[in-house]
Every structure is written in C-alpha cells, then in structure tokens.
C-alpha positions as CSV (number, residue, x, y, z in Angstrom):
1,X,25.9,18.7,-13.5
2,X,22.5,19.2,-11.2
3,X,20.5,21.9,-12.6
4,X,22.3,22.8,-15.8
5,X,20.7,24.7,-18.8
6,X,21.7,25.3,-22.3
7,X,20.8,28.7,-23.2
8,X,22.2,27.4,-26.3
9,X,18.3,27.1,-28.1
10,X,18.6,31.0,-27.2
11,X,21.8,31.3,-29.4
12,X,20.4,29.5,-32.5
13,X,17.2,31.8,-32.3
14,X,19.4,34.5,-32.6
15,X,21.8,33.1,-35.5
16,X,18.5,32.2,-37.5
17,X,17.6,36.1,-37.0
18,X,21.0,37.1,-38.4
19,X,20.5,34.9,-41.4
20,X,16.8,36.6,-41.8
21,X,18.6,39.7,-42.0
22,X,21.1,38.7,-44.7
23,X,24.1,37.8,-42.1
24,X,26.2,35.4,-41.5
25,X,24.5,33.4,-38.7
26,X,26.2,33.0,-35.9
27,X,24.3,33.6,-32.2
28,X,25.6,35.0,-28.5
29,X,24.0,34.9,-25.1
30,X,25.6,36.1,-22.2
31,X,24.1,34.9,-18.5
32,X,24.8,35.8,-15.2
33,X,26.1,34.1,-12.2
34,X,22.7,32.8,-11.5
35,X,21.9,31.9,-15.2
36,X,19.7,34.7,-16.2
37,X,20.1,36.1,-19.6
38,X,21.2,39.6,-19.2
39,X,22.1,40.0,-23.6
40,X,21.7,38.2,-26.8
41,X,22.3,38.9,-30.0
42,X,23.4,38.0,-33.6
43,X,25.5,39.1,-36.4
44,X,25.2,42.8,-37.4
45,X,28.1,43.8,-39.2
46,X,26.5,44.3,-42.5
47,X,23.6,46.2,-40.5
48,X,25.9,48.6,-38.9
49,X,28.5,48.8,-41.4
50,X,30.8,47.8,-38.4
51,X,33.2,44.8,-38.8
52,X,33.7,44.6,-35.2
53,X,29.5,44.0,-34.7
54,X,29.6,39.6,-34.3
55,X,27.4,38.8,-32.2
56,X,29.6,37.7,-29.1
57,X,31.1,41.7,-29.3
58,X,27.1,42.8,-29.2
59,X,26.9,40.9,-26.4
60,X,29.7,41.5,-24.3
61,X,29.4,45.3,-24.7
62,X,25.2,44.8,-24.2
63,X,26.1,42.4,-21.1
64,X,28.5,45.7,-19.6
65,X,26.4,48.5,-20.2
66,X,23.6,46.7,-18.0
67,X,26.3,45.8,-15.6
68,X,28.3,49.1,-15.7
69,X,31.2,47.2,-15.8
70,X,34.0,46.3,-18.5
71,X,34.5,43.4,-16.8
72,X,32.2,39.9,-16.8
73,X,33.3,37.4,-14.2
74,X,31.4,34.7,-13.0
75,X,29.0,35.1,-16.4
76,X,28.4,32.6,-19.4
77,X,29.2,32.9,-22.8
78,X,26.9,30.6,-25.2
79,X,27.7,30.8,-29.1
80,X,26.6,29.0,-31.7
81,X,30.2,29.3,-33.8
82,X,33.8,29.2,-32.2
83,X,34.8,33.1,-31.8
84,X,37.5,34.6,-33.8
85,X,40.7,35.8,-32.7
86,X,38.9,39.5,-32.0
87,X,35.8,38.0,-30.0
88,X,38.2,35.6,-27.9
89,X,40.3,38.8,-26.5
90,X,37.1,40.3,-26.1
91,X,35.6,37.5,-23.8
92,X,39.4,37.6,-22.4
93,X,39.2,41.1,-21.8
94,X,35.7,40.7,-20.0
95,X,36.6,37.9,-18.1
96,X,33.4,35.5,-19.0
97,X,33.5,32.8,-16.9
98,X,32.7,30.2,-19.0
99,X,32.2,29.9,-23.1
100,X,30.3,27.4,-24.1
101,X,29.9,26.7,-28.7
102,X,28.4,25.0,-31.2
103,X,30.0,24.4,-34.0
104,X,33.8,24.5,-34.2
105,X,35.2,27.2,-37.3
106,X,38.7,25.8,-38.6
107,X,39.0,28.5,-40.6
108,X,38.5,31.4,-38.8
109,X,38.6,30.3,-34.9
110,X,40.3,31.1,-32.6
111,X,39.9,28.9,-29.6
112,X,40.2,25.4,-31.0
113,X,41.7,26.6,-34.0
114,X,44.2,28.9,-35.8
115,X,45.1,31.8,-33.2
116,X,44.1,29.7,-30.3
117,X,44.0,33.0,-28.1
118,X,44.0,31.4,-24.7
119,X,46.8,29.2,-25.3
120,X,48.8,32.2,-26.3
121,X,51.1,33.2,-22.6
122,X,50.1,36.9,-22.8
123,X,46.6,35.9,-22.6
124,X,45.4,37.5,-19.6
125,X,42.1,35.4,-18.6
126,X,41.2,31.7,-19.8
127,X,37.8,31.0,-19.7
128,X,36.5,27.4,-18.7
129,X,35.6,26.0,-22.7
130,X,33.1,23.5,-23.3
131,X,32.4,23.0,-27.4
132,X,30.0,20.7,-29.5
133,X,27.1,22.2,-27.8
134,X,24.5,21.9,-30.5
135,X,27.4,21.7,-32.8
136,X,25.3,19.7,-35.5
137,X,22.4,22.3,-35.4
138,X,25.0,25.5,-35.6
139,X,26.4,24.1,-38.7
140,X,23.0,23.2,-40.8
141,X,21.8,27.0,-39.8
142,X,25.4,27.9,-41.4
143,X,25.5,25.2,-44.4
144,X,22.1,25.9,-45.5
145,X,22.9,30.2,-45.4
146,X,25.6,29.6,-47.3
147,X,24.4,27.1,-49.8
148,X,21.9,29.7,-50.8
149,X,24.2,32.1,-51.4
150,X,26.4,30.0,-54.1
C-alpha cells in the first residue's frame, strides 16, 4: 500500500490519556478521505457519567459535528481495542469506510468476536476491517491498567 499511515500511535496517545484519567484505556481516531485527522479521543464514561462515552462514540459524534453530517463515508476508523456491539452499529450507522484495531476483545467484541455486528444480515454498512494493528502495544496499555487495579 504506497503511502499508507497508521494513525494508530495517535490512538494509543489517546488510550494512555484515558488510563491517566482513571478509564479504561482504549483510543479512537477518525480521518478523512485524505487521511487528516478530523477527531480523537478516549474513554470518558466515568468522566461524563455516560455509558455510551467509549471513545469510538466520542469520535464518531466529534467526526459529524465538524462534518455536519450523521453519516462518515470514505473516513477511517483507528482503535486501539475491537469495538463493542454499541460502537460497531455506531461506525455501521456512520458508514466509516474503513476500521482498522489493535487489540482483539473476546470478551466484549463485537467484530471478531461475540455479536460479530457485521456478519449479522440486517447490518446495514460493512466497513473494510483490518485488526492486529499495534495489537501487542494496545494490550500492555490494557494489562498494565488493569493489573494496577487488582
């Protein structure tokens, strides 16, 4: 692939952030057709008392207000974690191009694992999925937060 970058370094800055802040770290940023970042962010849902606040959800809805539109096509989705069931229909619903993730969550995923929301025939957009990326990396950040906890 001529040209490619991994925002992905992007993504981990912003899962180490959510672990700063006492969350569970997992990073999102969304780019454009030409590759800029137009949002990032990391878990909040402690923060904002709002169990709907992982970061891929803070980034699609950052990623439409700039675009004043609910719908993403063409853009890229880079997380550090495999979404859940919620942020897969959300990155359905926007129509992200592409979702690239780190590490794969066979607990609560819901791409590669358990839901598997774009297998699923009422599924209304399948994005293009390429996992692994930094996969190592995304789980230390998440092994070490949680090691510290126990």
């Amino acid at each position: 692939m001529t040209g490619f970058i991994s925002h992905m370094p992007l993504a981990l800055a912003e899962a180490r952030a959510a672990a700063a802040r006492g969350e569970v770290p997992v990073g999102a940023v969304l780019t454009d057709p030409a590759g800029r970042v137009i949002a990032q962010a990391g878990n909040r849902t402690r923060e904002l008392s709002d169990p709907t606040a992982h970061a891929e959800i803070l980034a699609i809805r950052a990623a439409c207000a700039a675009r004043g539109s609910e719908r993403l096509p063409g853009h890229r989705l880079w997380v550090t974690l495999e979404p859940c069931p919620m942020c897969a229909a959300a990155i359905s619903a926007a129509r992200i191009e592409i979702l690239y993730f780190g590490a794969d969550d066979p607990r609560m995923g819901g791409v590669r694992h358990g839901a598997r929301l774009f297998e699923h025939p009422q599924c209304h957009h399948r994005p293009h999925i390429h996992d692994g990326i930094a996969a190592e990396e995304s789980r230390s950040i998440l092994r070490e937060f949680f090691e510290a906890r126990r």
